[in-house]
C-alpha positions in Angstrom: 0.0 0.0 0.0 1.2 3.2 -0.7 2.7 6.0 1.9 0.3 8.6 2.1 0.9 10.6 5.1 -1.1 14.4 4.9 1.3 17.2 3.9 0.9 20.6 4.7 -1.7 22.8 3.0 -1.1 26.2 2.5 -4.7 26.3 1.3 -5.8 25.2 4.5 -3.5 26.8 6.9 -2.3 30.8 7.8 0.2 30.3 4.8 -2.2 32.3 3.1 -1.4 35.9 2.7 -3.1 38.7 4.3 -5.0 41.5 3.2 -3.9 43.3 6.2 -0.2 42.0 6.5 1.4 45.6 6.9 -1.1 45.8 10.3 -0.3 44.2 14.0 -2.7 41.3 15.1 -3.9 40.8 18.1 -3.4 37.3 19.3 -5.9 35.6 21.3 -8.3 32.0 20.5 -11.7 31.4 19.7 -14.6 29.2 20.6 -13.4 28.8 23.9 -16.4 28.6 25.1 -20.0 28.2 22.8 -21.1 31.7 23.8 -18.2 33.3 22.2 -19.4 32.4 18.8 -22.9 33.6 18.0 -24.3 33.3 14.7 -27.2 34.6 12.9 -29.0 33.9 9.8 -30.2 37.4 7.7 -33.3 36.2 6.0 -33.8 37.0 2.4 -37.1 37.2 3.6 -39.9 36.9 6.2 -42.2 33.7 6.2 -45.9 35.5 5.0 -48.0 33.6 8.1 -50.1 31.8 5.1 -49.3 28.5 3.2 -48.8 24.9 4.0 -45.0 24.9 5.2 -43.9 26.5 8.6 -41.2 28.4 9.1 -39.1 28.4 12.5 -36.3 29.3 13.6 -34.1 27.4 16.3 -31.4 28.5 18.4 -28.8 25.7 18.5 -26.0 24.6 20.9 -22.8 22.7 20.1 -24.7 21.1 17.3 -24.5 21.2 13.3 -27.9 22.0 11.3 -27.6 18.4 10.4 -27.6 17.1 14.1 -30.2 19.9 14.5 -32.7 18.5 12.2 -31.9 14.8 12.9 -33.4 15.6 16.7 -36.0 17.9 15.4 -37.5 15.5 12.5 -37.7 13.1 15.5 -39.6 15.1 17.6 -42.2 16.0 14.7 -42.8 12.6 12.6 -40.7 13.4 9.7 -37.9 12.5 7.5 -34.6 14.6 7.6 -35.2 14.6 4.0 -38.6 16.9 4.7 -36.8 19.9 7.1 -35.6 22.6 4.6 -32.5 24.9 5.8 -30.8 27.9 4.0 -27.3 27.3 5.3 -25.1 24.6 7.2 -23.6 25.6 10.3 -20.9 24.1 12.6 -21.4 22.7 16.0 -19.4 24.9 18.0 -21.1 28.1 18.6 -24.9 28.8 19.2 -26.9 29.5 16.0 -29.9 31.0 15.3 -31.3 29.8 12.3 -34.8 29.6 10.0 -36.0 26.0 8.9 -39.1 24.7 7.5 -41.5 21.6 7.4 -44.7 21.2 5.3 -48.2 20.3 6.2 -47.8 20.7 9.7 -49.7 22.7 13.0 -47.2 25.3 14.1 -48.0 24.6 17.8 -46.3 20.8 17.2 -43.3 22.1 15.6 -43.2 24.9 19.1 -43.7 22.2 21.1 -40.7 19.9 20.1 -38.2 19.4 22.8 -34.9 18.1 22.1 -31.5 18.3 23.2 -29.5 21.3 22.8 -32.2 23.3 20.7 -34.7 25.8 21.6 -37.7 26.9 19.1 -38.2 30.4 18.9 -41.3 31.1 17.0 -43.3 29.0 14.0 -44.7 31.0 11.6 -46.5 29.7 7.8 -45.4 30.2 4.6 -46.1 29.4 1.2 -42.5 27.4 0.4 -40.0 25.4 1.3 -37.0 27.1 2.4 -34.1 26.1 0.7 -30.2 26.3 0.4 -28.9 29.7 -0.5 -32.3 31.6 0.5 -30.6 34.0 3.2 -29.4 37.8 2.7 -26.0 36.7 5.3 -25.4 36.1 8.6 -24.4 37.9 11.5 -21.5 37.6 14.0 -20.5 38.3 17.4 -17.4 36.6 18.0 -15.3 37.0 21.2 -11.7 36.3 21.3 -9.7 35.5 24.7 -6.0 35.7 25.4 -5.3 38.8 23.4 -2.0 41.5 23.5 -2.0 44.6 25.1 -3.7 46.9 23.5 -5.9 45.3 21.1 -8.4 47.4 20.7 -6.8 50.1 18.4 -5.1 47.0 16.8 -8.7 45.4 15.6 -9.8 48.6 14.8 -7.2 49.8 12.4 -7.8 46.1 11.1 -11.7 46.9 10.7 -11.4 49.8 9.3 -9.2 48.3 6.4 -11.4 45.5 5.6 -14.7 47.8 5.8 -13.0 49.7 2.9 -11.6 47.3 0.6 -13.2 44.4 1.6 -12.5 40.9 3.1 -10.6 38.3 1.1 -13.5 35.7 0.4 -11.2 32.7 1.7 -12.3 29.1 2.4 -12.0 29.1 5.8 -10.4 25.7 7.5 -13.5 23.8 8.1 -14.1 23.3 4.6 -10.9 21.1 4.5 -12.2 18.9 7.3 -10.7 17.8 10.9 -7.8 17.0 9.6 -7.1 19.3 6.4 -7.3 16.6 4.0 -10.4 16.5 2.2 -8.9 18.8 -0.6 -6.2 16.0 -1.1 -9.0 13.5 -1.4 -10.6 15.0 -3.8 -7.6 15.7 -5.8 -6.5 12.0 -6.0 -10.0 11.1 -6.7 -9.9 13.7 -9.9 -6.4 12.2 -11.0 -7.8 8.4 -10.8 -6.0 7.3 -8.2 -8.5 6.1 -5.6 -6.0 3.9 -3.6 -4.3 7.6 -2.8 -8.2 9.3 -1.8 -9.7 6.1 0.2 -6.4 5.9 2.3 -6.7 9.6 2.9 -10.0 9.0 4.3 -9.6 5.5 5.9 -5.5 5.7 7.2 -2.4 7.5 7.3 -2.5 8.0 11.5 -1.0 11.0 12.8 -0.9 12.1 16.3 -3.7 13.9 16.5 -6.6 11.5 16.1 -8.1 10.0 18.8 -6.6 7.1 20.4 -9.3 5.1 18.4 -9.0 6.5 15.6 -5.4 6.5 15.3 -5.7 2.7 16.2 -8.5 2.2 13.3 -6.5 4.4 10.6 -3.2 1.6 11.5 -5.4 -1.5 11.0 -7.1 -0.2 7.9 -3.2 0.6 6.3 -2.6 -3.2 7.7 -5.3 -4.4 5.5 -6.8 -5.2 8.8 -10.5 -4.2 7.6 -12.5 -6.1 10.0 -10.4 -4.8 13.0 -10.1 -1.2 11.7 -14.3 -1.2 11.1 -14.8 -2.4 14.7 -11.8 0.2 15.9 -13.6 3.4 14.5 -15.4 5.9 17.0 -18.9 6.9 16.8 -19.3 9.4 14.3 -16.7 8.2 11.7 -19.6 7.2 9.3 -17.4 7.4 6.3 -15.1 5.7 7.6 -16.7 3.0 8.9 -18.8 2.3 5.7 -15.3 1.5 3.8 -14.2 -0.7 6.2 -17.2 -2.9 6.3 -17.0 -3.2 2.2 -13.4 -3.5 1.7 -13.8 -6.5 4.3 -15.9 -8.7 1.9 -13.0 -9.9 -0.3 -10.4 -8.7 -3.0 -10.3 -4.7 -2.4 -11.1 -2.6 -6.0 -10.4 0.8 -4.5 -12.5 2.5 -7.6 -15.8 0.4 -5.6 -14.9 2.1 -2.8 -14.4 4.9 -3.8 -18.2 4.5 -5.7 -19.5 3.1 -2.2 -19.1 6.7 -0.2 -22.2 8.4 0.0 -22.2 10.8 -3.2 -22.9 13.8 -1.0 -19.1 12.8 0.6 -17.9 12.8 -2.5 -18.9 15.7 -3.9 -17.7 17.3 -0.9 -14.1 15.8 -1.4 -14.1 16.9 -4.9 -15.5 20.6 -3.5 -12.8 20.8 -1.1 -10.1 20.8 -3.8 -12.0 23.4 -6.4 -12.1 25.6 -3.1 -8.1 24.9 -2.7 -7.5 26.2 -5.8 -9.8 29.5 -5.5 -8.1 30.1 -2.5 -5.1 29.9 -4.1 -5.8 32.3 -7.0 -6.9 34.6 -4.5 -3.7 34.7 -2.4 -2.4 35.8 -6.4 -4.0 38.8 -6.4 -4.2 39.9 -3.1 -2.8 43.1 -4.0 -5.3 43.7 -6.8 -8.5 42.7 -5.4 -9.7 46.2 -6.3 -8.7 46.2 -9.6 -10.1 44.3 -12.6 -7.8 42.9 -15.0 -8.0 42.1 -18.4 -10.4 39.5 -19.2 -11.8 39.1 -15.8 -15.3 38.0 -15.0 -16.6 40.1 -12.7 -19.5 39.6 -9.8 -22.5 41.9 -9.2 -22.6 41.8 -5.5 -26.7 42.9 -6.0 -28.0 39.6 -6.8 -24.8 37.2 -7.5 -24.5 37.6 -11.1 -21.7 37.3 -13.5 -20.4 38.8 -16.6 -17.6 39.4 -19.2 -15.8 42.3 -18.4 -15.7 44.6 -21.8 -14.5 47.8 -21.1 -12.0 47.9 -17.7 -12.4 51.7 -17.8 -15.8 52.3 -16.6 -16.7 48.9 -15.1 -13.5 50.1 -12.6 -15.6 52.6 -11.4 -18.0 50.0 -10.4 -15.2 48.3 -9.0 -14.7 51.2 -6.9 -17.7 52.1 -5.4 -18.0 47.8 -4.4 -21.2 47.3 -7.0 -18.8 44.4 -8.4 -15.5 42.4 -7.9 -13.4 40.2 -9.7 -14.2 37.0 -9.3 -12.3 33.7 -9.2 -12.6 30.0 -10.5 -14.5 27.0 -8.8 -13.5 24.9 -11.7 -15.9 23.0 -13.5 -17.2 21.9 -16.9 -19.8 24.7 -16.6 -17.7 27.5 -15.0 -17.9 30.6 -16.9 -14.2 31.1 -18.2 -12.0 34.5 -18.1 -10.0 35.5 -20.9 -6.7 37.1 -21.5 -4.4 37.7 -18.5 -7.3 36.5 -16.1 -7.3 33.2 -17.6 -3.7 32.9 -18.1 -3.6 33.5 -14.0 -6.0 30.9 -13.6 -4.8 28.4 -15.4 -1.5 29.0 -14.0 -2.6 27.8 -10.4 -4.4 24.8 -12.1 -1.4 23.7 -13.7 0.9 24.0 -10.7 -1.8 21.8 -8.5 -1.8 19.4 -11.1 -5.6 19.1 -11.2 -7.6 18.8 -14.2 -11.4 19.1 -13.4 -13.1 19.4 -16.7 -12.0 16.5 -18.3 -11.0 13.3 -16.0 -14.1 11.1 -14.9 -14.6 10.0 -11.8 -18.0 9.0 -12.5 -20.7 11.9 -13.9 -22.3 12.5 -10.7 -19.2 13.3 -9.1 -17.6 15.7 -12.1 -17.9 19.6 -10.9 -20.6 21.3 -12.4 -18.0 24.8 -11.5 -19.1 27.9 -11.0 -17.5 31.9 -10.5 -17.0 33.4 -6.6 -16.2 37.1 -5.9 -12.8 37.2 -4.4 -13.4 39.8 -2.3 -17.1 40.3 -0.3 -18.3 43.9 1.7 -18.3 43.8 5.0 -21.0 45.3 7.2 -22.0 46.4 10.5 -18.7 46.1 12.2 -17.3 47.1 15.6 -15.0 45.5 17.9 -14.7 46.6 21.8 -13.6 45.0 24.8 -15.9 43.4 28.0 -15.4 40.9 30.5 -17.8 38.1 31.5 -17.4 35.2 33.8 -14.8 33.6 31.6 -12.7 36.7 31.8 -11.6 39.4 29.4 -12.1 39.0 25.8 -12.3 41.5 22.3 -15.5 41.3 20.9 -16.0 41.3 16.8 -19.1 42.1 15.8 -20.0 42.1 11.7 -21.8 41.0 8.8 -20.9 39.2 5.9 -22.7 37.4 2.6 -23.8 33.8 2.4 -21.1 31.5 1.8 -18.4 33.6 3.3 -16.5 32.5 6.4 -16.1 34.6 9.9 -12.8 32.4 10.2 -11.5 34.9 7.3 -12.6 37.9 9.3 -10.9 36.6 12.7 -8.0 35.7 11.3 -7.1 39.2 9.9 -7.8 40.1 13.1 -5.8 37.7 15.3 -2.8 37.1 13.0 
């Protein structure tokens, strides 16, 4: 079996550049503890009180919406399958998000009780909410263990990402636990499903969990049966391999086919994001400035288009109406042109990925699509407080669906 141990990701890690590079951070950690990482759903819009679906929104606790509406489907009758959610959030934190079930009294869906969630209101509606339908969220983020004098720090920060904007990075979590589901995806694009299934399955390093680390050894002993049984609760994946790959001669393209295609799309996902993080670190001192051939994004309502005359769509540019944008490669990605494309295609080459033309199966082929690399940011202020846990900075902004507050923080702490 091949040697696969993870290498460093300076998609995944602070080796990305910062916007901000030339100002002081302050230091400090996050999510500490769950109240210092609120967020908050901006609706696109509010349910009308008429129609069969109800809308509701839940405040959750050290959950993820898909934990969230596991418990709540319970407590109502229904399938996972029939709760609609605008956005997935993480478990650490409290969130305060909208869902929606159909054909259902509102007073039952108030009612539920479950673990770690509270129901705010129910409210009727005439659809089903689904991914993408929010304006943004909202943060209020509290950072402990900061320098001396941090509060003129952050602010000078603010301030500069207020006026040009925040780099629109991929944030950590979209790599996974351990950083590697950009790697997966990669191997999984070149053909080489040995590489992507050992990613997943082995390749121990010290820190997974004792079990884990013991399950990840068996599995890169061929040990199947003994890793399957080794695994921890909550290594699904994982686990679902193992069982397969013990029922005879081992065709790592089956397993690969086995994963859930959700899993696999996001393995795939995690590399095109790799690589727009990446092409964003390459112009991170123009992302003011179109270039020639650039695709640019109309912050109003997420369109695209081909940028024709630099001259006056740079006043555009200026005022924050649009942005550049960058690649999530795919068949059906809208392509730049000129010095835009040549940049693009620059970073694809050096990663070595190719994913408009190898096949790892249709379903799992990225459809690709364009992403402002820069987003506004809104509302912001930082000060300083003390609770019970001590002193902390507080952050307190707005940002576009689809953006990550890890981006913001992270100018921030340095």
């Amino acid at each position: 079996m091949k040697s696969n141990k993870p290498q460093t990701n300076p998609a995944v890690t602070d080796a990305l550049p910062y916007l901000t590079s030339d100002l002081p951070g302050i230091g400090g950690t996050i999510k500490n503890f769950d109240e210092d990482f609120v967020v908050e759903e901006i609706p696109k819009y509010e349910p009308s009180g008429e129609g069969t679906h109800v809308f509701f929104e839940i405040e959750k606790k050290g959950l993820t919406t898909r934990d969230a509406i596991a418990r709540i489907s319970r407590q109502v009758g229904r399938l996972r399958r029939d709760v609609g959610y605008a956005g997935l959030k993480d478990a650490r934190g409290i969130t305060r998000q909208v869902l929606s079930v159909e054909h259902i009294d509102p007073k039952k869906v108030l009612a539920a009780n479950a673990d770690g969630i509270r129901i705010l209101w129910a409210k009727r509606h005439q659809n089903k909410i689904k991914v993408g339908h929010l304006a943004g969220n909202r943060f209020t983020i509290r950072i402990r263990d900061v320098q001396p004098g941090c509060l003129d720090r952050a602010e000078a920060i603010v301030a500069r990402l207020v006026e040009k904007g925040m780099l629109n990075y991929f944030g950590p979590q979209r790599f996974g636990m351990r950083g590697t589901n950009s790697l997966v995806g990669q191997a999984a694009l070149a053909g080489d499903y040995e590489r992507a299934i050992t990613l997943i399955c082995g390749v121990p390093t010290d820190e997974d969990s004792p079990g884990a680390r013991q399950a990840r050894e068996l599995f890169e002993q061929a040990r199947y049966e003994e890793s399957f049984k080794s695994w921890p609760s909550g290594h699904c994946t994982e686990r679902a391999i193992c069982k397969r790959a013990q029922r005879g001669q081992v065709d790592w393209f089956k397993l690969w086919r086995s994963i859930d295609r959700s899993m696999r799309k996001l393995y795939v996902s995690a590399f095109q994001s790799e690589l727009f993080n990446k092409v964003v670190a390459k112009r991170i001192d123009r992302i003011e400035e179109l270039i020639p051939g650039d695709v640019a994004w109309l912050h109003r309502n997420g369109a695209c288009f081909a940028v024709e005359d630099i001259e006056a769509e740079q006043q555009r540019c200026n005022q924050f109406e649009i942005s550049p944008s960058g690649p999530m490669f795919g068949k059906k990605m809208t392509q730049p042109k000129q010095e835009a494309a040549a940049l693009e295609q620059a970073v694809l080459k050096e990663s070595r990925g190719n994913l408009d033309s190898r096949l790892t199966g249709a379903s799992d082929r990225p459809e690709g699509a364009r992403r402002p690399i820069r987003v506004p940011v809104q509302d912001a202020e930082s000060k300083e407080g003390k609770d019970q846990n001590g002193e902390y900075l507080e952050l307190k902004f707005a940002l576009p669906p689809g953006s990550y507050a890890t981006s913001f923080v992270r100018e921030v702490s340095k």
